[in-house]
C-alpha positions as CSV (number, residue, x, y, z in Angstrom):
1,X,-11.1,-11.2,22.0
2,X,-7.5,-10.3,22.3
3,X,-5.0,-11.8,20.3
4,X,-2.6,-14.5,20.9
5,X,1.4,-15.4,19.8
6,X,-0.4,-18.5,17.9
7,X,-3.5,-16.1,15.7
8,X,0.2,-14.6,14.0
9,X,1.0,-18.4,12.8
10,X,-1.7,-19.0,10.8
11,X,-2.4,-22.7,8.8
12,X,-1.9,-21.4,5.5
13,X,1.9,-20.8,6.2
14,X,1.8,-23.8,8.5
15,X,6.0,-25.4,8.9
16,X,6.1,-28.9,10.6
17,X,9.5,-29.4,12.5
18,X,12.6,-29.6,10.1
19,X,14.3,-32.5,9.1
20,X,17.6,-33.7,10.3
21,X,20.5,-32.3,8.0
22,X,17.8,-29.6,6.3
23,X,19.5,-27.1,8.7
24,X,22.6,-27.1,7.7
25,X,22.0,-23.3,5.8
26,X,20.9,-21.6,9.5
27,X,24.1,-20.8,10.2
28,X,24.7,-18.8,7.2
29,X,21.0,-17.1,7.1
30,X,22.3,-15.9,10.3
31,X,25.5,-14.3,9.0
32,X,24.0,-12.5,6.6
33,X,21.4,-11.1,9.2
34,X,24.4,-10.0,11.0
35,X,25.8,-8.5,8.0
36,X,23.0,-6.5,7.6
37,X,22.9,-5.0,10.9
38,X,26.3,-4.4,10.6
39,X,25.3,-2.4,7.7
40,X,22.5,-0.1,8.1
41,X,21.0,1.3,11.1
42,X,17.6,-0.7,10.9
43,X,16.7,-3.6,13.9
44,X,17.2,-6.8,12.0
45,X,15.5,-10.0,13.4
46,X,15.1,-13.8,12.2
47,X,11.8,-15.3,12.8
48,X,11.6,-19.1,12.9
49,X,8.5,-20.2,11.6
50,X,9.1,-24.0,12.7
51,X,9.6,-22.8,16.1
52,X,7.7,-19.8,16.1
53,X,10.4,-17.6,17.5
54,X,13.3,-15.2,17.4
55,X,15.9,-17.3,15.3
56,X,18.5,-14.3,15.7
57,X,18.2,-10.5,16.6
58,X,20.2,-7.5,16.4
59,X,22.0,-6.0,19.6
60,X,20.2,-2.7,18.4
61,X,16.9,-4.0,18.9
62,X,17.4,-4.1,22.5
63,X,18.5,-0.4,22.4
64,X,15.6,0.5,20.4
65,X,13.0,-1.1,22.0
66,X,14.3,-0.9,25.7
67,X,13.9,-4.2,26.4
68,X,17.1,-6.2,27.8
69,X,18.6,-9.0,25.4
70,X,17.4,-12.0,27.8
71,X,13.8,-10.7,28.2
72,X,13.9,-10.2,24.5
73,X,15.1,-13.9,24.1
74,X,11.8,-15.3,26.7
75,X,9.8,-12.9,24.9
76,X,10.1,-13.3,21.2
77,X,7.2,-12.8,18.9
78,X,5.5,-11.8,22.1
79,X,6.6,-8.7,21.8
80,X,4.2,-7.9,18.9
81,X,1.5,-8.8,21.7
82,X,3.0,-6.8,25.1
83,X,4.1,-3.7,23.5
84,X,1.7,-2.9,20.7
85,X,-1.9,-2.0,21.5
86,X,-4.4,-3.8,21.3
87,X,-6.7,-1.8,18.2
88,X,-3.2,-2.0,16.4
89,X,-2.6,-5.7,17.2
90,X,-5.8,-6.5,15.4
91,X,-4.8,-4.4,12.3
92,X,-1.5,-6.3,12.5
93,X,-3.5,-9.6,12.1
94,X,-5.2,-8.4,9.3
95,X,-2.3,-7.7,7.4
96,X,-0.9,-10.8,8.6
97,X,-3.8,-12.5,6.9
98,X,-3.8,-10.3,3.4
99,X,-0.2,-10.7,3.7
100,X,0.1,-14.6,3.9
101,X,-2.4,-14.8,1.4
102,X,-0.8,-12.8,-1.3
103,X,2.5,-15.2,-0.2
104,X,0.6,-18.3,-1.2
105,X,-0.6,-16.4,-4.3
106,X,2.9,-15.8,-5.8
107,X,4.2,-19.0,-7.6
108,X,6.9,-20.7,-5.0
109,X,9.5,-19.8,-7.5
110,X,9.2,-16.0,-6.9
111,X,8.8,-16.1,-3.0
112,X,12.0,-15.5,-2.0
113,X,12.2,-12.1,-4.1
114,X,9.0,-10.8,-2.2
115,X,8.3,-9.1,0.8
116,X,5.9,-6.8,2.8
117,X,6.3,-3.5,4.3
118,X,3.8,-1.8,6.7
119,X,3.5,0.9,9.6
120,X,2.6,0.6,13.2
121,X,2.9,1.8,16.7
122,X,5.3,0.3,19.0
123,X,5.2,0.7,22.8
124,X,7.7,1.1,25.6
125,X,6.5,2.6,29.0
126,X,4.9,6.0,27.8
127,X,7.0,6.4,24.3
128,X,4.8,5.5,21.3
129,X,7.4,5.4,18.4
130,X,5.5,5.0,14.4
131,X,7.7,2.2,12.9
132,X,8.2,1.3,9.3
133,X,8.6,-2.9,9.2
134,X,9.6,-5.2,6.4
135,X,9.5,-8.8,6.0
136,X,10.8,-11.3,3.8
137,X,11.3,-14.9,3.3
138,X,14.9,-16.0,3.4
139,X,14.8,-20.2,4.0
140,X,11.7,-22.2,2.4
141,X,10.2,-25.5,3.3
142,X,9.7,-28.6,1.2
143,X,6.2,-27.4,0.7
144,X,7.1,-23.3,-0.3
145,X,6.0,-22.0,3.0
146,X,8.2,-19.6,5.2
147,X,10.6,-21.8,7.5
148,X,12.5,-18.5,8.3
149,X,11.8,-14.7,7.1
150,X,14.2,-11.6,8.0
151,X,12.5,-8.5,9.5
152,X,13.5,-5.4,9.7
153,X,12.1,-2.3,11.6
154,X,13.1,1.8,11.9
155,X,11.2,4.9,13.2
156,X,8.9,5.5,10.3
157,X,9.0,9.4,8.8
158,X,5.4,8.8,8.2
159,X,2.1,10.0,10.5
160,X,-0.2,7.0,10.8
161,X,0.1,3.5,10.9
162,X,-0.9,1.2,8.3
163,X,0.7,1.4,4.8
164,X,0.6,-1.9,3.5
165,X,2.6,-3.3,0.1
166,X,3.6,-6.1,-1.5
167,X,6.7,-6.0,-3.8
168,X,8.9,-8.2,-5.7
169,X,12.0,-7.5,-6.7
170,X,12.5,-6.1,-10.5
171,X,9.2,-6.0,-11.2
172,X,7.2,-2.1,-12.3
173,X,4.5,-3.4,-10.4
174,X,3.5,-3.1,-6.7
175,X,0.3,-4.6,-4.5
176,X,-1.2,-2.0,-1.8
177,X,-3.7,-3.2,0.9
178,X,-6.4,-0.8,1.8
179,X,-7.5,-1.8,5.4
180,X,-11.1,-0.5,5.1
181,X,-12.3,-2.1,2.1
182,X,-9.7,-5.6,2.9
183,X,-8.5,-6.1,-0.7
184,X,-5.3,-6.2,-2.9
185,X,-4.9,-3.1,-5.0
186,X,-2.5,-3.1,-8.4
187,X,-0.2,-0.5,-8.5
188,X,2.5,0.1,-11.3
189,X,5.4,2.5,-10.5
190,X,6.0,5.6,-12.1
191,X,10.4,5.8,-12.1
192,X,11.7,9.1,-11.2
193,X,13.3,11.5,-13.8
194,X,16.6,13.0,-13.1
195,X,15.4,16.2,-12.5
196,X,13.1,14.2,-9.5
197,X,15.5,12.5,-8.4
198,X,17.8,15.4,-7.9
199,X,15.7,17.7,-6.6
200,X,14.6,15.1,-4.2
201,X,18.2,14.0,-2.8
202,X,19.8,17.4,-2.8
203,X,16.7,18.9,-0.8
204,X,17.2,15.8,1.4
205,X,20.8,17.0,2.2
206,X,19.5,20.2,3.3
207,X,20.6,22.2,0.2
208,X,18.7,25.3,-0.2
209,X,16.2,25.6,-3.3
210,X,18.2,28.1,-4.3
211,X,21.4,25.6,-4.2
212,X,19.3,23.6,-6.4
213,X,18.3,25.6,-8.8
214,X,21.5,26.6,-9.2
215,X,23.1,23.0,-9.8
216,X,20.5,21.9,-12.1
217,X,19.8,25.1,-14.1
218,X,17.0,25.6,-13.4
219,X,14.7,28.2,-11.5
220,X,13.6,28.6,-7.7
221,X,10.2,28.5,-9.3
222,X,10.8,25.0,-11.2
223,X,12.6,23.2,-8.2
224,X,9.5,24.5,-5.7
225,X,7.2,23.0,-8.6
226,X,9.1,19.8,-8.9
227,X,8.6,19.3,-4.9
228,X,5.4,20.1,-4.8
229,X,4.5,17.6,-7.7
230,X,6.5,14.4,-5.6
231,X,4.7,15.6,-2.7
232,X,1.1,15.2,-4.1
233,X,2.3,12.4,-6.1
234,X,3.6,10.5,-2.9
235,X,1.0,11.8,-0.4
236,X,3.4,13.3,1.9
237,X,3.8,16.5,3.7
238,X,7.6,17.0,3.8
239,X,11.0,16.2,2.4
240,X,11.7,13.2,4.8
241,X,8.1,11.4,3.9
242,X,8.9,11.3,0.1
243,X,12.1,10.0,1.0
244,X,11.2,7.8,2.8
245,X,8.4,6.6,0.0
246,X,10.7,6.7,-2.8
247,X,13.1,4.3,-0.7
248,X,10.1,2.0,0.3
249,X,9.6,1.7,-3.3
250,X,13.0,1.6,-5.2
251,X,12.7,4.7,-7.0
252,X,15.9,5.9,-5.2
């Protein structure tokens, strides 16, 4: 059966209409949205969880999806339906599920420091584009559930879809989601050592290994080791995947 807007809102994160006066923070969630659009490059959305739609988006949102502002507006979380297929929509309310679970699992207290990160395809026309998303909550209700979370999406350096984790801030440890077997992995990061990080960023700004070498004295041969060892530790092919993993997860 395909999915509908209302499988995404599931009972366990369940918001009942807001009281009058509880509000009175929207304004400023908003203005920090903006700030971050202003920012970065990355789409930056609001989702209302009360009303179960767009609180706020980005103007680049629009650009980046080709969908105009208005139909964007009628639209909202309906776009997660119309322009994602329909294999992928079903692995989107899977980690939907695992991810409002592990939610409910961390103590109230903690919520607002978490947040999710995965991969999927989104669809305009005949352009496929891999995206990398992130959510988090921003605005709580009486009862700890979500009333509003700010998302977050950019073309993803990675090949497939999929790549789920949970995070919170300042802590070693990370949760990753394997799809296939549908259960919570612990993960504990590994921090980067100088020489990483280095060799990581300068090859990142298209310095030659040679460059490299040079500025960290140390050998072609050591530099070419030192990418090949983030490579198989990250499980990515190139340069722009293990920056973009290192970035997913802090390390830079």
């Amino acid at each position: 059966m395909k999915p509908t807007i209302g499988d995404f809102f599931i009972p366990d994160n369940e918001v009942k209409a807001p009281a009058s006066g509880s509000d009175s923070d929207i304004p400023a969630i908003i203005e920090m949205a903006k700030g971050v659009a202003r920012c970065t490059s990355l789409c930056v959305y609001l989702i209302d969880y009360a009303t179960r739609g767009f609180l706020w988006f980005s103007d680049n949102l629009s650009i980046f999806t080709g969908i105009s502002g208005d139909e964007l507006r009628r639209m909202g979380y309906d776009i997660f339906i119309e322009h994602v297929s329909e294999a992928e929509q079903l692995m989107l309310l899977e980690i939907n599920r695992a991810g409002w679970e592990k939610f409910q699992q961390t103590p109230v207290e903690e919520r607002l420091n978490g947040w999710i990160s995965y991969s999927f395809h989104f669809v305009v026309g005949k352009r496929k584009v891999l995206v990398d998303h992130r959510l988090t909550a921003v605005k709580l209700d009486e009862q700890g559930n979500c009333r509003v979370a700010l998302c977050v999406f950019s073309p993803s350096s990675l090949k497939e879809p999929g790549n789920v984790v949970w995070r919170c801030a300042d802590s070693p440890e990370f949760w990753e989601y394997s799809l296939a077997g549908r259960r919570w992995h612990r993960r504990t990061l590994q921090p980067l050592s100088d020489t990483e990080r280095q060799v990581l960023l300068m090859s990142f700004q298209g310095q030659s290994q040679q460059e490299i070498a040079d500025a960290i004295h140390y050998s072609v041969e050591t530099v070419k080791h030192v990418k090949r060892q983030l490579f198989e530790r990250f499980c990515v092919k190139n340069i722009a995947q293990a920056v973009n993993y290192a970035s997913n997860y802090r390390l830079i």
